[in-house]
Structures are given as C-alpha cells and as structure tokens.
N, CA, C and O atoms as CSV, one atom per row, in Angstrom:
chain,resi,resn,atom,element,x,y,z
A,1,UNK,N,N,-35.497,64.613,-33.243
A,1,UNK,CA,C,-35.895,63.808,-32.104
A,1,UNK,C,C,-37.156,63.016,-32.427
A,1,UNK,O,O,-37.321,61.841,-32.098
A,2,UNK,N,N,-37.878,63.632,-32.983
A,2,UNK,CA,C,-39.313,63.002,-33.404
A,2,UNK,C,C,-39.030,61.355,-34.409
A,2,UNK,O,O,-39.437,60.213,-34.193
A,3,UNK,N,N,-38.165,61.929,-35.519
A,3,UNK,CA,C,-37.931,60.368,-35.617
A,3,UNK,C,C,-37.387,59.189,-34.968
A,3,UNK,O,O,-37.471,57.998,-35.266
A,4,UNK,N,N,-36.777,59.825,-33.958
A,4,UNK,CA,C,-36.032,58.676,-33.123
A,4,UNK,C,C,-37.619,57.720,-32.024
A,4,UNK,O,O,-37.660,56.600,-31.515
A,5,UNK,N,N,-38.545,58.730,-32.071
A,5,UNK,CA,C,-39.804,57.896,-31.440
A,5,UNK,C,C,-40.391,56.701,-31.919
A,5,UNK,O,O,-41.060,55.926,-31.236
A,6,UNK,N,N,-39.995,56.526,-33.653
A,6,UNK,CA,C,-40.387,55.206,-33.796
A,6,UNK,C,C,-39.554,53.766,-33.461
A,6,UNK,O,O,-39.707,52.560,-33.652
A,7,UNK,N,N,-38.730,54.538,-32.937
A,7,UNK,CA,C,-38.199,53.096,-31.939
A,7,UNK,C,C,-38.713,52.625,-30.960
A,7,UNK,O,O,-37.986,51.862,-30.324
A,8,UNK,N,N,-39.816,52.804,-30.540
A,8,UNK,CA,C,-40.193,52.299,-29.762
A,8,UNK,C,C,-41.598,51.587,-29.750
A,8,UNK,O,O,-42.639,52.068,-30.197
A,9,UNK,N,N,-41.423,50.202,-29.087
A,9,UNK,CA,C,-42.149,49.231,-29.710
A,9,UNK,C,C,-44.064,49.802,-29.188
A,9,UNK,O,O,-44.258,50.664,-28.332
A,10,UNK,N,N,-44.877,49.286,-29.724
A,10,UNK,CA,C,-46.183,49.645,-29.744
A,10,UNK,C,C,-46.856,49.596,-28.217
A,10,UNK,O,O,-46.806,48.552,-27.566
A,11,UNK,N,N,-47.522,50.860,-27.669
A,11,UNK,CA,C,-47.472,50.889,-26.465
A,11,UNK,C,C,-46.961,51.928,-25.800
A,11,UNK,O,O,-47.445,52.520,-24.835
A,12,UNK,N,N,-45.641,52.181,-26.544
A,12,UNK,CA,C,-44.568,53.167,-25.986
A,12,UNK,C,C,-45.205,54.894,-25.928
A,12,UNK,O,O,-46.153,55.186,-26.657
A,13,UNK,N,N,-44.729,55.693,-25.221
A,13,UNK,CA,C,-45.599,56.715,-25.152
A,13,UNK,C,C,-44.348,57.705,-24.614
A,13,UNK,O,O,-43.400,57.592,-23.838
A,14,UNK,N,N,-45.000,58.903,-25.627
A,14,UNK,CA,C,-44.002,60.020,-25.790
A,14,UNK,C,C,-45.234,61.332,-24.760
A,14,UNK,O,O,-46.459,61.221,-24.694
A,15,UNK,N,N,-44.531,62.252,-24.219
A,15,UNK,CA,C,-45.237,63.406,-23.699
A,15,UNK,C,C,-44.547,64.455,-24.096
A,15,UNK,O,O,-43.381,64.278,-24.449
A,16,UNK,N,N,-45.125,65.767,-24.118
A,16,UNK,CA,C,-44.098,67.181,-24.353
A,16,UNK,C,C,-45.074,68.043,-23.438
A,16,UNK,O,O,-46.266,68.275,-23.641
A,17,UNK,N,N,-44.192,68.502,-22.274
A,17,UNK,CA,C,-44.768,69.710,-21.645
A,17,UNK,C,C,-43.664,70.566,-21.617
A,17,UNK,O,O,-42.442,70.586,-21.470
A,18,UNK,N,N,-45.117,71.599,-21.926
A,18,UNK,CA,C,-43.799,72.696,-22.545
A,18,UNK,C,C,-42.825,72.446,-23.119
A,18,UNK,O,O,-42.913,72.019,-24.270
A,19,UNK,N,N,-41.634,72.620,-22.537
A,19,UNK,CA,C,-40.848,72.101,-23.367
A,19,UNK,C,C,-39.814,70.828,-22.579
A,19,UNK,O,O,-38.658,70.438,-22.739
A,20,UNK,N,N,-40.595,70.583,-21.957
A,20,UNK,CA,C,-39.716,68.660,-21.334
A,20,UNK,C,C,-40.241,67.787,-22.213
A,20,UNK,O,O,-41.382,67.707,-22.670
A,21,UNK,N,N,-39.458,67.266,-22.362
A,21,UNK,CA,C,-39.961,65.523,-22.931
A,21,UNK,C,C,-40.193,64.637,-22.438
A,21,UNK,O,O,-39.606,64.881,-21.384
A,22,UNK,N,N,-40.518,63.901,-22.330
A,22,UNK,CA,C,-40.728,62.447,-21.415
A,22,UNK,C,C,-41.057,61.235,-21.912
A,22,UNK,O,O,-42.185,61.227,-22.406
A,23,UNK,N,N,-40.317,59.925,-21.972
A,23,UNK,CA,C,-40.790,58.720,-22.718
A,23,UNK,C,C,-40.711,57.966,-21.700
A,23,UNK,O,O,-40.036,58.128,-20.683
A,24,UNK,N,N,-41.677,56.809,-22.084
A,24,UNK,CA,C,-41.045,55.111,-21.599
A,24,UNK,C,C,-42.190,54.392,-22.629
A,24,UNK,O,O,-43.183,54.714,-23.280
A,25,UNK,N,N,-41.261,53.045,-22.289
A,25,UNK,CA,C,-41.706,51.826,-23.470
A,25,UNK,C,C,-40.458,51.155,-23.533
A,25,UNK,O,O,-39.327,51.362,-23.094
A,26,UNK,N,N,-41.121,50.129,-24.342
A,26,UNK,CA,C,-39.701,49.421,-24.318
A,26,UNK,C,C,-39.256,49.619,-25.911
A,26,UNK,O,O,-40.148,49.754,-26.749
A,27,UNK,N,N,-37.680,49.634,-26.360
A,27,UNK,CA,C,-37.634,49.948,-27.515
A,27,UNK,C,C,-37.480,49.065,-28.732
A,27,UNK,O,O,-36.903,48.331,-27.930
A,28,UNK,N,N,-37.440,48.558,-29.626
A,28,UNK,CA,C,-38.180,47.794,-30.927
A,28,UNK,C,C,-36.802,46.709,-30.998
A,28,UNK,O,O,-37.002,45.495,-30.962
A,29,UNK,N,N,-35.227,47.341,-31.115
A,29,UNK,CA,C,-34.704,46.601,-30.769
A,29,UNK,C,C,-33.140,47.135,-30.737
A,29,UNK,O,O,-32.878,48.309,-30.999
A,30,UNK,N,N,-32.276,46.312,-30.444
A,30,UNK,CA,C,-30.989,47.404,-29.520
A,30,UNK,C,C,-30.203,48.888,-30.546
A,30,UNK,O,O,-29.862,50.052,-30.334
A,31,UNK,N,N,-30.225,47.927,-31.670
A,31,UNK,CA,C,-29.540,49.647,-32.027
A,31,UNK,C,C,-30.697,50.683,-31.922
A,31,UNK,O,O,-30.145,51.783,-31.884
A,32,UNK,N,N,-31.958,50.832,-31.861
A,32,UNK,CA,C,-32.857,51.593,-31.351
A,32,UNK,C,C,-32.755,52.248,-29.857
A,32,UNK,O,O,-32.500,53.442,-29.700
A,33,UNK,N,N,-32.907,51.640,-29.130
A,33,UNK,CA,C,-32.607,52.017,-27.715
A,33,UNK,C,C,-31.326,52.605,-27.467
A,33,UNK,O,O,-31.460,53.641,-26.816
A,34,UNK,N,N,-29.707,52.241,-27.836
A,34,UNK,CA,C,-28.847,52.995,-27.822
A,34,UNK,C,C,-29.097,54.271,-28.828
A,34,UNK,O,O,-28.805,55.418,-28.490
A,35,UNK,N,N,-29.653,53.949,-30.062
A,35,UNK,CA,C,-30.478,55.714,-30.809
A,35,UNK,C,C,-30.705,56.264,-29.570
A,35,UNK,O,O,-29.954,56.973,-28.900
A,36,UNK,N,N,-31.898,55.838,-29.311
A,36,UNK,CA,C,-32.828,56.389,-28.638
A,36,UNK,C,C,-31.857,57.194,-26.929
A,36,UNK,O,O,-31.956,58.305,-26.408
A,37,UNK,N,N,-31.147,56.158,-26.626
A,37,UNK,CA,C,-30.493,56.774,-25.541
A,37,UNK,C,C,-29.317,57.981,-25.970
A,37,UNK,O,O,-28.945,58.846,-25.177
A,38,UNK,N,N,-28.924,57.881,-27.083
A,38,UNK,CA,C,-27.996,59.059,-27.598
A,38,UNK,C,C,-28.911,60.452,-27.682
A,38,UNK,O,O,-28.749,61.527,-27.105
A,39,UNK,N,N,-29.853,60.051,-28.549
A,39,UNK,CA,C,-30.731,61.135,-28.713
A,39,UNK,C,C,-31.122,62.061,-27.301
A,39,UNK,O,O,-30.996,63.279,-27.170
A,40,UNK,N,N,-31.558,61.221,-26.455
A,40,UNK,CA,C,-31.782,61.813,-25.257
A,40,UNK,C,C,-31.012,62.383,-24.297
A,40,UNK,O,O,-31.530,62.929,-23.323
A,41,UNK,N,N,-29.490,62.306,-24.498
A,41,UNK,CA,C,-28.564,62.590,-24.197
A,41,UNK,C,C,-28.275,64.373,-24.594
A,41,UNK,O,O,-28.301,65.314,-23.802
A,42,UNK,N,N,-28.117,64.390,-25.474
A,42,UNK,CA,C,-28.316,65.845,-26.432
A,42,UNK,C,C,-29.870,66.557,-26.822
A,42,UNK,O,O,-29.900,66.854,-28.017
A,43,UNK,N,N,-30.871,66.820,-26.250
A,43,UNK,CA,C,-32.277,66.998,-26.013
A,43,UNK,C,C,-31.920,68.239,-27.697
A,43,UNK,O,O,-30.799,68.555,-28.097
A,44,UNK,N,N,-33.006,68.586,-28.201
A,44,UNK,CA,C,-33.065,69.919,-29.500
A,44,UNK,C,C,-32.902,71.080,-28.118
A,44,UNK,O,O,-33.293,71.241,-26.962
A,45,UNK,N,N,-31.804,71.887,-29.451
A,45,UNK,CA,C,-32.014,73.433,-28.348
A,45,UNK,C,C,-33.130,73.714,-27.494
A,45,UNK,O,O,-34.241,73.685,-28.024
A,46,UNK,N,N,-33.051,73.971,-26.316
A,46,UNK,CA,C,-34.475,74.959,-25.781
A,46,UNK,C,C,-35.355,73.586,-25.123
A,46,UNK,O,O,-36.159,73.869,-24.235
A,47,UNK,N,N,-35.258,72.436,-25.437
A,47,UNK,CA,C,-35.881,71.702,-24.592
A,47,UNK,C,C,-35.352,70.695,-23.381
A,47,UNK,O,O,-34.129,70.672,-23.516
A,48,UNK,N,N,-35.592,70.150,-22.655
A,48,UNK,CA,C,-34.981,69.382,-21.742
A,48,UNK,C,C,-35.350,68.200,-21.634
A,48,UNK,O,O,-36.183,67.816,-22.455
A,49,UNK,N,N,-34.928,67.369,-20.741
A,49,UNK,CA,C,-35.546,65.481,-20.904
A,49,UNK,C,C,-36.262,65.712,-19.559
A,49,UNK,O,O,-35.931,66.687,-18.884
A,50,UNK,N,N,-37.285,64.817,-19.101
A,50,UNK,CA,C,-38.241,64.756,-17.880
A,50,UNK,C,C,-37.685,63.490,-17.794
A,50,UNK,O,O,-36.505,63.142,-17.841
A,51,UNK,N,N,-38.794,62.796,-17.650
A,51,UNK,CA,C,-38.981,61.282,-16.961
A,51,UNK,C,C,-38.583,60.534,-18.138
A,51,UNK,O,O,-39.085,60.840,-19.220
A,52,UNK,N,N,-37.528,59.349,-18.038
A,52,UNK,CA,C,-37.101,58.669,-19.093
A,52,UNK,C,C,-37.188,57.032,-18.636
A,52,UNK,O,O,-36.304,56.477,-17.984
A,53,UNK,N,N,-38.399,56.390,-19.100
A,53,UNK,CA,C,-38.232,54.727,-18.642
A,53,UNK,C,C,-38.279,54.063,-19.738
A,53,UNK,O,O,-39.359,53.488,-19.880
A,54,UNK,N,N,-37.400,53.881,-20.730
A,54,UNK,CA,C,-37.177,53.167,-21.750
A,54,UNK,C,C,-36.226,52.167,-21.394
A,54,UNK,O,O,-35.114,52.327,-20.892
A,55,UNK,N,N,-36.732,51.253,-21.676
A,55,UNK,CA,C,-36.233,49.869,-21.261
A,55,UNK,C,C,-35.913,49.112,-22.855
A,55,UNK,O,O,-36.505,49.232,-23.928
A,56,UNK,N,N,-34.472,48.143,-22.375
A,56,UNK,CA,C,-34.073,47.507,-23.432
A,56,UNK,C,C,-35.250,46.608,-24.286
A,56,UNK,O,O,-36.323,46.336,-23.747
A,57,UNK,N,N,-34.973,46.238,-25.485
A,57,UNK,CA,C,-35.521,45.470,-25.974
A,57,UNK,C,C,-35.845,43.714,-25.527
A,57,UNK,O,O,-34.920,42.906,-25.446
A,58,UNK,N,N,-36.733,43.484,-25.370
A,58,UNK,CA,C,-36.583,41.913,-24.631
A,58,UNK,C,C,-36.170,41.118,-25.957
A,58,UNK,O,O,-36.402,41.404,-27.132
A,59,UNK,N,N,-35.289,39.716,-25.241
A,59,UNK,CA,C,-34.860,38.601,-26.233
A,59,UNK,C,C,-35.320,37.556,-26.624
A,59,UNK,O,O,-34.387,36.779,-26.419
A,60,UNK,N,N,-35.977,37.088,-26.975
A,60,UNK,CA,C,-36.527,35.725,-26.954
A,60,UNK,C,C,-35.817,34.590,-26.386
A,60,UNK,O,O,-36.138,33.695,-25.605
A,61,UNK,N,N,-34.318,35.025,-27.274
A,61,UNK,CA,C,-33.509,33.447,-27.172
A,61,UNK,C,C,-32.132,33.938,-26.826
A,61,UNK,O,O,-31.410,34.053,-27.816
A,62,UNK,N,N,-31.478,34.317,-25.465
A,62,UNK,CA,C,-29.980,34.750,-25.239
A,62,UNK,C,C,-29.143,34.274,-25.756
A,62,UNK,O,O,-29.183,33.044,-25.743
A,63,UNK,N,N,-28.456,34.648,-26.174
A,63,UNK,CA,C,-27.435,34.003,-26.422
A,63,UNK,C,C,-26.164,34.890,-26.448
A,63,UNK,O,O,-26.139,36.058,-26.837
A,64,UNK,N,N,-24.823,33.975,-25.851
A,64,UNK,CA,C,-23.814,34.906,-25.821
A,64,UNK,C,C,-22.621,33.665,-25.705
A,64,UNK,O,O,-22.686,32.661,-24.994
A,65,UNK,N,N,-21.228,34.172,-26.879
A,65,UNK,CA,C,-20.191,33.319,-26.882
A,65,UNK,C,C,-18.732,33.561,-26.383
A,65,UNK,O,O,-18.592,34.659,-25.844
A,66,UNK,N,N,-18.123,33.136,-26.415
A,66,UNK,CA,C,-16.613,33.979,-26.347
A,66,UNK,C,C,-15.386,33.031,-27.096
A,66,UNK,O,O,-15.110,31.905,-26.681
A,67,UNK,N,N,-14.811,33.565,-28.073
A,67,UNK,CA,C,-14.267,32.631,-28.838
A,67,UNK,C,C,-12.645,33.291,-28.890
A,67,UNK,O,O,-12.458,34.507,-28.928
A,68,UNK,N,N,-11.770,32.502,-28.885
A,68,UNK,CA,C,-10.398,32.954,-28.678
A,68,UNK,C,C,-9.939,33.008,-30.266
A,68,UNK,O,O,-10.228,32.202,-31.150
A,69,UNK,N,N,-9.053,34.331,-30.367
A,69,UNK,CA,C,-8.569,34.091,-31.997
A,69,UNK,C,C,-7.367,35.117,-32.139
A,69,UNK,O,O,-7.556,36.125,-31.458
A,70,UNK,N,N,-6.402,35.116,-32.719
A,70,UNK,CA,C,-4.587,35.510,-33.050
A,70,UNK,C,C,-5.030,36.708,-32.352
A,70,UNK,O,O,-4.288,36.983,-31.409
A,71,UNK,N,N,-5.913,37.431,-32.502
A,71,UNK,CA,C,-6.097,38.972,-31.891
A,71,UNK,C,C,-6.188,38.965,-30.073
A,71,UNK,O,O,-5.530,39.674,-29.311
A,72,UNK,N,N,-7.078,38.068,-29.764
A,72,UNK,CA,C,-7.163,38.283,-28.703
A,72,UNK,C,C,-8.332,37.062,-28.502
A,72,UNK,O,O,-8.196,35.910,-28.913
A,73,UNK,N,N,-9.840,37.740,-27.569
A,73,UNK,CA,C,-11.137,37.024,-27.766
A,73,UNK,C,C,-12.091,37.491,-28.547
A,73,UNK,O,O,-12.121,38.719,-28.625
A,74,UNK,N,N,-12.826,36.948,-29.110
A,74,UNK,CA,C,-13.858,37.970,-29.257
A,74,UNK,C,C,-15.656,37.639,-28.061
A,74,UNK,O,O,-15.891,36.766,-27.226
A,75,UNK,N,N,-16.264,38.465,-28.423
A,75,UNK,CA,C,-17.314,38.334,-27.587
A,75,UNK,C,C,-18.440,38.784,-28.765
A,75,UNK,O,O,-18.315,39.595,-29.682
A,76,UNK,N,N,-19.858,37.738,-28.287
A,76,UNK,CA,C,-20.871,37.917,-29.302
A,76,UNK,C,C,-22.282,37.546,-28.456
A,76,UNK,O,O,-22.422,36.612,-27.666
A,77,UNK,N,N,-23.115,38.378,-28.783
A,77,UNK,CA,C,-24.262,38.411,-28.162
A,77,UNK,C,C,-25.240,39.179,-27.927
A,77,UNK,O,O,-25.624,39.860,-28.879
A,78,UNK,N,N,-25.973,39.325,-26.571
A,78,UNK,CA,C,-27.042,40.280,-26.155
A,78,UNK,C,C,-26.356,40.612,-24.695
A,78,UNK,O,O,-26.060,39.705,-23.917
A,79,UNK,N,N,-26.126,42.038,-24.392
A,79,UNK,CA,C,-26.171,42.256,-23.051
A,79,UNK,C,C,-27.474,43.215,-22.408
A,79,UNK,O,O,-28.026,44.078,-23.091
A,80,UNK,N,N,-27.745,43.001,-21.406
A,80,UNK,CA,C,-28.930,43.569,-20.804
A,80,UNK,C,C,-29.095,45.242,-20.847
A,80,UNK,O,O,-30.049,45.938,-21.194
A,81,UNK,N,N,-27.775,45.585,-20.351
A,81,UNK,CA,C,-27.676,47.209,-20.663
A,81,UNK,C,C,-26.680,47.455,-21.280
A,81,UNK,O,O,-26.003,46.606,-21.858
A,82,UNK,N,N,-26.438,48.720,-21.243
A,82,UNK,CA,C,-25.038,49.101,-22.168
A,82,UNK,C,C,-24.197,48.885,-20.790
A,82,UNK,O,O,-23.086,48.361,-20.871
A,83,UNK,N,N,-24.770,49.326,-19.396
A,83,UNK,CA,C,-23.665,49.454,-18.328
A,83,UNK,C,C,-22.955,47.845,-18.234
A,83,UNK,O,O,-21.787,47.674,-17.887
A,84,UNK,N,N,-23.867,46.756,-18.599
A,84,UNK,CA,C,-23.455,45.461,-18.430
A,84,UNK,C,C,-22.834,45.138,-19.619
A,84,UNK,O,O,-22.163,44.120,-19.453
A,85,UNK,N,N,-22.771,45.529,-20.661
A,85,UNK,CA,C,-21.940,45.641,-21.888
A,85,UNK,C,C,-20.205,46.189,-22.012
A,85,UNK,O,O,-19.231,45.888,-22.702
A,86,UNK,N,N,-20.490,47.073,-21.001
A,86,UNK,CA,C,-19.318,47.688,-20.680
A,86,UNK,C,C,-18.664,46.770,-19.424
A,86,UNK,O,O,-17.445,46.604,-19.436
A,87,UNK,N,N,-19.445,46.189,-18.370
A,87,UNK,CA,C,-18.765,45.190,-17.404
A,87,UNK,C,C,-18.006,43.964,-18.171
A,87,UNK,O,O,-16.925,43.490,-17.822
A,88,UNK,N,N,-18.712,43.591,-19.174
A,88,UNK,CA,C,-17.954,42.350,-19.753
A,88,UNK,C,C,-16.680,42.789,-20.438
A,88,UNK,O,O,-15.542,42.350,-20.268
A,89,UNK,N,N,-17.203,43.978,-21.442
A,89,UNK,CA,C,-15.701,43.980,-21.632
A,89,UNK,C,C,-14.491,44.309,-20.802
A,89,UNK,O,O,-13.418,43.835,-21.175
A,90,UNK,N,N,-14.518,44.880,-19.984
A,90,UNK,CA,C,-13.618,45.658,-18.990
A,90,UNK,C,C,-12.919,43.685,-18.715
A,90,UNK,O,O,-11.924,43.082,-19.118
A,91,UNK,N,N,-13.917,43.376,-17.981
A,91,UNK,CA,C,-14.038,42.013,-17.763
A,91,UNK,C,C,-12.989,40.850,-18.769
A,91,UNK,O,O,-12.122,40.005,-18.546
A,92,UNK,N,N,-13.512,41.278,-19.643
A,92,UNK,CA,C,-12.361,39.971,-21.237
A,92,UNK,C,C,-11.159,41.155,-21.429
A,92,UNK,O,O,-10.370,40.946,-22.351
A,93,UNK,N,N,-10.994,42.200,-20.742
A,93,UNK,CA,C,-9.794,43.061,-21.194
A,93,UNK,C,C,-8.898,42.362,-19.733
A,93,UNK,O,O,-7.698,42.146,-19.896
A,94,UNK,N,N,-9.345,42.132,-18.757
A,94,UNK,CA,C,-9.050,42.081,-17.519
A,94,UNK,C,C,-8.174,40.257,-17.429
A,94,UNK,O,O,-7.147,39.860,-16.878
A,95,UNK,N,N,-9.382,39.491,-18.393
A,95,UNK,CA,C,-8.571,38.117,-18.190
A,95,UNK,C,C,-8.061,38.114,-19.562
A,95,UNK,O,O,-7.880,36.937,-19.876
A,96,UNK,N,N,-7.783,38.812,-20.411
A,96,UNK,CA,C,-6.974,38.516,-21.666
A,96,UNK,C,C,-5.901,39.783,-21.718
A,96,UNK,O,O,-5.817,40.179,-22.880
A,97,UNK,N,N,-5.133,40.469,-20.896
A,97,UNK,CA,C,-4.096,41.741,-21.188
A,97,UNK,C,C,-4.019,41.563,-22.018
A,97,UNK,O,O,-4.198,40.453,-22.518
A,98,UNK,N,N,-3.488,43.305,-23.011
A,98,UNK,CA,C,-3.097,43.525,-24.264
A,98,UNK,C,C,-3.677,42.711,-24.617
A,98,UNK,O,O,-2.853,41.796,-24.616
A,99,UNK,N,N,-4.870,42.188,-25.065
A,99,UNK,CA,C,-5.726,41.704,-25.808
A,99,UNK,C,C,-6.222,42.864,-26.960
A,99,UNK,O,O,-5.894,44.045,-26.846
A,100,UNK,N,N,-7.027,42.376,-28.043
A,100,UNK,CA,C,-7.875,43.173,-28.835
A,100,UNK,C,C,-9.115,42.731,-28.552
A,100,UNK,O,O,-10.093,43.241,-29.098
C-alpha cells in the first residue's frame, strides 16, 4: 500500500490511525488514481480505509473522439471518473448493438 502513495500529486496527504488509513489529494495521473482506487478497495490484512478524497487527476487539454471502424466504434480520451467512463460506454454499446 505504501507504494501506491506516490501517486499522489504533491500536497497529497496520507494518515494512519491505528490501523485506518485515510488519504486525499489529487492523484499524479489516471492510471494512478485507478491504482490508487484498486488498492483501496482491498486495504493490507488487519487494516481498514477511513476518509478517502482522492480526486482524479486534472487535464489541461480534454480531449475525446469517437471514430467508427469494421469492429464497431472506438472511443478515445479523458473521462472525469471511472463511473462516467462506464456511462459512455454503456452509452456507444447502446447506439452501436453488437458492436465491439
């Protein structure tokens, strides 16, 4: 668990009482934060998660496409959360059936 703390960008702040954990910060950048949210998901034996405000990585420059191809669409970009990651696709499964 301890290595998964350097995902998070400068600022970010870890606690251990007893044995809870507790973070927020924002994290360095997305495959970090989904780390970081797996990790916290499964806590080390014997400890538990407290207060968790880890927030996605900010973008500078959004960007997001959708391009049609023999498979189906594809989709490329930044989504805000994983829950809104999961709306789009449901979403391009919804206007493309049996799509890939």
């Amino acid at each position: 668990m301890a290595a998964r703390l350097s995902g998070l960008a400068k600022g970010g702040r870890a606690a251990l009482s007893d044995t809870v954990l507790s973070l927020s910060g924002e994290a360095l950048d997305v495959p970090a934060y989904e780390a970081l949210r797996t990790a916290l998901a499964n806590p080390p034996a014997g400890f538990s998660v407290g207060r968790i405000e880890i927030v996605p990585p900010a973008v500078a420059q959004f960007r997001f496409s959708v391009a049609k191809s023999a498979r189906g669409i594809v989709l490329d970009g930044f989504a805000p959360s994983a829950a809104d990651r999961e709306a789009a696709l449901r979403a391009a499964a919804e206007a493309v059936p049996g799509a890939a």
